[in-house]
ZAMAR-12260 format. One line per 5 residues: for each residue x, y, z of C-alpha. Coordinates in pm, 1 decimal, m for minus. Layout:
ZAMAR-12260
X:Y:Z; ... $
//
This chain:
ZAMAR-12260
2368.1:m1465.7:m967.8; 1983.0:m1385.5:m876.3; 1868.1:m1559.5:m561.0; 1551.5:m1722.9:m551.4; 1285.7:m1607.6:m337.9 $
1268.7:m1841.1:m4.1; 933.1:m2041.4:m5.9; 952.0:m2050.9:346.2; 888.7:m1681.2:395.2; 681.8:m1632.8:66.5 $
438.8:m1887.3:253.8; 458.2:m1708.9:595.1; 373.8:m1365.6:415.5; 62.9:m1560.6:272.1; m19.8:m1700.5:573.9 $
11.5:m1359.7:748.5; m181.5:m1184.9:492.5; m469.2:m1418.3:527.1; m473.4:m1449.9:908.2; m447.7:m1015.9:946.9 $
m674.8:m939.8:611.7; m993.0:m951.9:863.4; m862.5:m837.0:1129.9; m735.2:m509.9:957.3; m1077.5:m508.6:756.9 $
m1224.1:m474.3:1095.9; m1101.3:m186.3:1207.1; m1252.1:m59.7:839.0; m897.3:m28.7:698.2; m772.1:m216.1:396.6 $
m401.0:m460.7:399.2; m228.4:m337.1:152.0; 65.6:m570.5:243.4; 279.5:m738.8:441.3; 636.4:m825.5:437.6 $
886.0:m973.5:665.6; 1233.8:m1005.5:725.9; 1476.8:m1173.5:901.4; 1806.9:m1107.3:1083.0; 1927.7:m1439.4:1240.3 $
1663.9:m1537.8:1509.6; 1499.5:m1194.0:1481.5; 1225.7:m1095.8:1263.0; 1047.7:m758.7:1163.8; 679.7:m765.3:1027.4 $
572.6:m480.2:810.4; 212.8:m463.9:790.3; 129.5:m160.1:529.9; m274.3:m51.9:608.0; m504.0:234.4:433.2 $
m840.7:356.9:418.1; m1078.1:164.6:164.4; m1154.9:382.3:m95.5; m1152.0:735.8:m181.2; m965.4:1063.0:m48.1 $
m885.9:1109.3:313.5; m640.8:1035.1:534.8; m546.6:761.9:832.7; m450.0:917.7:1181.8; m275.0:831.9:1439.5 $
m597.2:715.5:1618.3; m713.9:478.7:1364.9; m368.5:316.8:1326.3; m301.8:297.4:1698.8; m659.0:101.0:1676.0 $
m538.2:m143.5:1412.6; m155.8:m220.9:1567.4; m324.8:m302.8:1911.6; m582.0:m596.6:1642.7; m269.0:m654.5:1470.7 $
m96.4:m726.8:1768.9; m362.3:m948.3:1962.6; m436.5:m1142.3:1616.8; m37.7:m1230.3:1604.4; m21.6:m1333.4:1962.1 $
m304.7:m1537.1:1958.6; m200.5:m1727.8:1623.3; 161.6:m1703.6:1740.3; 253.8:m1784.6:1326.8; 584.1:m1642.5:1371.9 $
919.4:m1894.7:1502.1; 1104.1:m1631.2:1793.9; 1121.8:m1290.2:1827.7; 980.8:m1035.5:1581.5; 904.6:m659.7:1573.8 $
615.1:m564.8:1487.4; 586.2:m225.3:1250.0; 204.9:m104.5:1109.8; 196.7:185.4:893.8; 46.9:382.3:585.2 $
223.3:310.0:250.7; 324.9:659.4:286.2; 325.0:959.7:88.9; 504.5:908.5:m232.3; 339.5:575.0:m228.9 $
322.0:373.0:m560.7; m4.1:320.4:m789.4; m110.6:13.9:m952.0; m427.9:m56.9:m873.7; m767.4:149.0:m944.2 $
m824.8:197.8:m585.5; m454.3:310.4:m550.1; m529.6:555.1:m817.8; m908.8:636.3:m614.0; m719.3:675.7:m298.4 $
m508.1:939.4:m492.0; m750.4:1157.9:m639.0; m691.4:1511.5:m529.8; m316.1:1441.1:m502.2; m0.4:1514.7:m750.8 $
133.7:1196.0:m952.8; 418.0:1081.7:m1188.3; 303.0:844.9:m1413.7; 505.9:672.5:m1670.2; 372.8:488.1:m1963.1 $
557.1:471.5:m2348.9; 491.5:807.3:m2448.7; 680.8:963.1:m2132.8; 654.2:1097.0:m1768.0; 299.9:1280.0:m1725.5 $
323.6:1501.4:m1316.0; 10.5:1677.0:m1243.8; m268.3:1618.2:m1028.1; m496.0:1288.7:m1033.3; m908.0:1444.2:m1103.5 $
m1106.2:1148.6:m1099.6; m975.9:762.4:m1173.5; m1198.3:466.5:m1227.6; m1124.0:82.6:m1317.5; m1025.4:154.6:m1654.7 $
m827.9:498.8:m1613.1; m745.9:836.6:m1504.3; m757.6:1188.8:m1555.6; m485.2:1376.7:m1488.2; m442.8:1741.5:m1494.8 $
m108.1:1854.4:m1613.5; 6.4:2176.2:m1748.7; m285.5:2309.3:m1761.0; m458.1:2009.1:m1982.8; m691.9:1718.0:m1852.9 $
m533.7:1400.3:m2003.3; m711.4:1045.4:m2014.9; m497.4:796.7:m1939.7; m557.0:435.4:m1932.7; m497.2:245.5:m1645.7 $
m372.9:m65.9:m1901.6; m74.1:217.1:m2063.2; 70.8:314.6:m1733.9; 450.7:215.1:m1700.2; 440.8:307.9:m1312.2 $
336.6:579.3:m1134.2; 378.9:714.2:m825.7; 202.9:977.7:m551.9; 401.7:1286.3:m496.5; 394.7:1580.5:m259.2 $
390.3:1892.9:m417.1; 489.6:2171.2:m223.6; 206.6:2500.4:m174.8 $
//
């Protein structure tokens, strides 16, 4: 049997997500989510930052910068009953796309995208709010954000 999703901690993810949205913003990063969990009185919050728009990547500078906001926005709003851990991060590599500015973020970079027709790997061109082009095989394909399944950054190797 399926368990229902707890209210409680869909609500303090929303509450979280509005409270650090800013404060991430601020450092001129964008919240790309945040999830907790809990293990009897302890919690761990996730908070998963990037860069805006476009290629490039985050360093260790720029997310030291946003932990220590992160950090001082949660212990000034002290939303969170107990003890929590507190983890900031990238999405990471072999990150999912959904979103045009996902699919932006990864031009430049290899992807697996699935829609009905099959798995398309190759390497995201350009991508806009209405779809991609991804080179594959040698071929440029034009693929519509609306007919992707899933997809998926990978790392190629050299």
């Amino acid at each position: 049997m399926a368990s229902k999703a707890d209210p409680r901690a869909d609500a303090l993810t929303q509450r979280l997500t509005e409270l650090l949205g800013p404060v991430v913003s601020g450092c001129g990063l964008f919240l790309e989510g945040v999830r907790t969990t809990r293990a009897g009185k302890h919690s761990v919050v996730r908070v998963f930052v990037d860069l805006p728009d476009g290629p490039g990547d985050l360093d260790l500078d720029g997310l030291g910068e946003v932990t220590s906001a992160v950090s001082q926005a949660l212990d000034e709003a002290d939303p969170i009953a107990g003890q929590y851990t507190l983890e900031v991060s990238t999405p990471g590599a072999e990150r999912p796309l959904s979103t045009p500015r996902h699919f932006r973020r990864a031009v430049g970079h290899g992807a697996a995208v699935d829609t009905a027709q099959g798995r398309i790997t190759g390497t995201v061109i350009s991508a806009d709010d209405d779809a991609l082009v991804l080179e594959a095989g040698g071929e440029r394909r034009i693929i519509a954000l609306a007919e992707i399944d899933q997809a998926r950054m990978i790392v190629t190797g050299p």
